[in-house]
C-alpha positions in Angstrom: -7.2 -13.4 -34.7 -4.7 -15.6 -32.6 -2.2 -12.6 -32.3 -5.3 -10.0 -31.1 -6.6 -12.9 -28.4 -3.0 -13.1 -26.9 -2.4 -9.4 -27.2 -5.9 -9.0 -24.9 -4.8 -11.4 -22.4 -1.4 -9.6 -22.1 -3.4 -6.1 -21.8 -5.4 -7.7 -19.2 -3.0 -9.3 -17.0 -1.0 -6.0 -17.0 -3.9 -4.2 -16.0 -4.7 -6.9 -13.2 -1.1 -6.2 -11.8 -1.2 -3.0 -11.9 -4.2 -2.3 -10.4 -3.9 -4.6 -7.7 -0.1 -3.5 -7.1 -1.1 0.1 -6.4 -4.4 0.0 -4.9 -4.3 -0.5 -1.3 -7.3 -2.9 -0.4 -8.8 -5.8 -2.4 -12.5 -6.6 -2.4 -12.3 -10.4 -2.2 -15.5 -13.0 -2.5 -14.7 -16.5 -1.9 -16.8 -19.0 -3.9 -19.9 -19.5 -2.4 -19.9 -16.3 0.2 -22.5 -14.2 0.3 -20.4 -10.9 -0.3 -16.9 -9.6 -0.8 -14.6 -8.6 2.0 -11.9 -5.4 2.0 -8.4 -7.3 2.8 -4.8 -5.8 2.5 -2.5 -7.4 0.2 0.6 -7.5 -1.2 1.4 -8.1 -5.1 4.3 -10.5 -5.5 5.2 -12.7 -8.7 2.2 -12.2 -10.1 0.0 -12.9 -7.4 -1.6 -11.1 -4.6 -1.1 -12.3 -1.1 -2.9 -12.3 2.1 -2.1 -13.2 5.4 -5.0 -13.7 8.1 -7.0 -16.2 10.0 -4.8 -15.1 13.5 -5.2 -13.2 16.4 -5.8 -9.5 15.3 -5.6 -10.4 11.7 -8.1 -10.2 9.4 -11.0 -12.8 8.7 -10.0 -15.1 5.7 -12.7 -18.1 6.3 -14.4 -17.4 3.3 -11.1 -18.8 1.3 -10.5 -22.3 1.0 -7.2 -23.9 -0.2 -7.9 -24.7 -4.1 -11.3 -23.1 -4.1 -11.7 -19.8 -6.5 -12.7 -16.4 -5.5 -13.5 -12.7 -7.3 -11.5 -10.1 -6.9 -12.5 -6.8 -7.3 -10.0 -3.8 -6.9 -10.3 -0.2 -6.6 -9.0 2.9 -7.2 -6.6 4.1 -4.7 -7.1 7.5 -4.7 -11.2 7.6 -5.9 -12.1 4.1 -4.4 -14.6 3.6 -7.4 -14.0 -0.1 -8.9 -11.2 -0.3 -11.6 -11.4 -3.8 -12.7 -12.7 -7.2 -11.4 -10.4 -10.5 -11.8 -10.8 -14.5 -11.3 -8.4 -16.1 -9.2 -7.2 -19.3 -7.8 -6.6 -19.6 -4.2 -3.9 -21.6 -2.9 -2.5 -21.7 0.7 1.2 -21.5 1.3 3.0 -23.9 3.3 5.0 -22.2 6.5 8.5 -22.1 6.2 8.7 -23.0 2.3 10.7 -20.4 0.1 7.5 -19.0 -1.4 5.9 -18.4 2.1 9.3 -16.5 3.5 9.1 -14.4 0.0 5.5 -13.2 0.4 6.0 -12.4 4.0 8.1 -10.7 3.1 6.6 -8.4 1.2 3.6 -8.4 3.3 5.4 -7.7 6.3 6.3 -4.5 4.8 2.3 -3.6 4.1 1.3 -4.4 7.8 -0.1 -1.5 9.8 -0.1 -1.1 13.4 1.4 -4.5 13.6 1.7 -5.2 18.2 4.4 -7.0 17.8 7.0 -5.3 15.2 9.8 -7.9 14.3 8.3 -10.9 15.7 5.4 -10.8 13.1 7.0 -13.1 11.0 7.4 -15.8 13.4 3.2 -15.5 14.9 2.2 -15.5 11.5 4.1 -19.0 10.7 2.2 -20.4 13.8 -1.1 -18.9 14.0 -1.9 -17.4 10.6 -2.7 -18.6 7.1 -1.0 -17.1 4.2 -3.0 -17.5 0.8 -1.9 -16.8 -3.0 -4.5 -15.5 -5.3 -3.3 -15.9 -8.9 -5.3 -14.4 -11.7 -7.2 -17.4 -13.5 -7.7 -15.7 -17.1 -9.4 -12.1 -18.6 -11.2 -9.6 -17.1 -14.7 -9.7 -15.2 -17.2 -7.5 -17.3 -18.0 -4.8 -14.6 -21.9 -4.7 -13.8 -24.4 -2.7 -15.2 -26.5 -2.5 -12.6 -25.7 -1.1 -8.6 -24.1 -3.3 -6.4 -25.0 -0.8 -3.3 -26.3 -2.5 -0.5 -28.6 -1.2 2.5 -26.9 -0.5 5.6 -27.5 -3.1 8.7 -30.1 -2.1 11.1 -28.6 -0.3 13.6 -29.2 2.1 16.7 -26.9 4.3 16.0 -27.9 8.0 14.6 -26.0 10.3 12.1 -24.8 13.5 13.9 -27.6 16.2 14.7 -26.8 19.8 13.1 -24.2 21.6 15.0 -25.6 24.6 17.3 -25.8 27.7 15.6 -23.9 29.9 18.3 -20.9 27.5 18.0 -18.7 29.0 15.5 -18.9 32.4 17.3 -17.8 30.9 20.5 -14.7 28.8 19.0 -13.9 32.6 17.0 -13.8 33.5 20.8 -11.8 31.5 21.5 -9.1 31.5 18.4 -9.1 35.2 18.9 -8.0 34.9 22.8 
């Protein structure tokens, strides 16, 4: 029974790092927030890293140092939820071997970064970089719809396009 336990645990921290190594976004909830957030990560030593709090970074308030938080990951190319994980959250301290390792690798991740090379160093002053280590076994996925209503807004979906416009763009294509 001991040997099937520890074989589970092994499946499912593979699967964890797998997951959260390819997939591209993270669906994080901090404890106590009222719903997750999409962040970009990295996967590094067996944790996933974020790096936010900054100017034109994202929003990582809902995280406090030694609190926990649900992570949620999704498939890279569907987006449909692959597998839900426990974690830790720890911040890590600017300059220390771990934090030069992770930005590292997150550096590498970071889109459309304004200012290229010099990331690293506005990151050490302004940002926050957190470690989200896996705390045990899988989440069961829910049974139920976790869909939520869009926010009230006054913006409109797109009206049907005119029916005499694809003749006039086959004008055009054909001149």
């Amino acid at each position: 029974m001991t040997s099937e336990l520890l074989d589970q645990d092994l499946l499912d921290r593979a699967l964890i790092e797998e997951a959260t190594k390819k997939s591209g976004l993270i669906w994080v909830r901090g404890a106590g927030a009222p719903a997750a957030r999409a962040l970009w990560h990295a996967w590094h030593e067996g944790a996933a890293y974020l790096v936010g709090d900054g100017p034109g970074e994202q929003p990582l308030s809902h995280l406090t140092d030694g609190g926990s938080a649900e992570v949620t990951v999704r498939s890279k190319d569907k987006g449909g939820r692959l597998v839900t994980w426990s974690a830790t959250v720890s911040e890590v301290p600017s300059g220390s071997p771990e934090w030069e390792a992770a930005v590292t690798e997150l550096k590498g991740k970071r889109l459309n970064a304004p200012d290229g090379e010099e990331m690293p160093a506005r990151w050490a002053r302004d940002c926050r970089v957190l470690r989200l280590v896996p705390t045990g076994s899988l989440l069961p996925l829910p049974s139920e719809s976790l869909a939520e209503s869009p926010v009230p807004s006054a913006a409109t979906t797109r009206q049907p396009i005119p029916a005499g416009l694809p003749r006039l763009l086959a004008k055009r294509r054909k001149k």
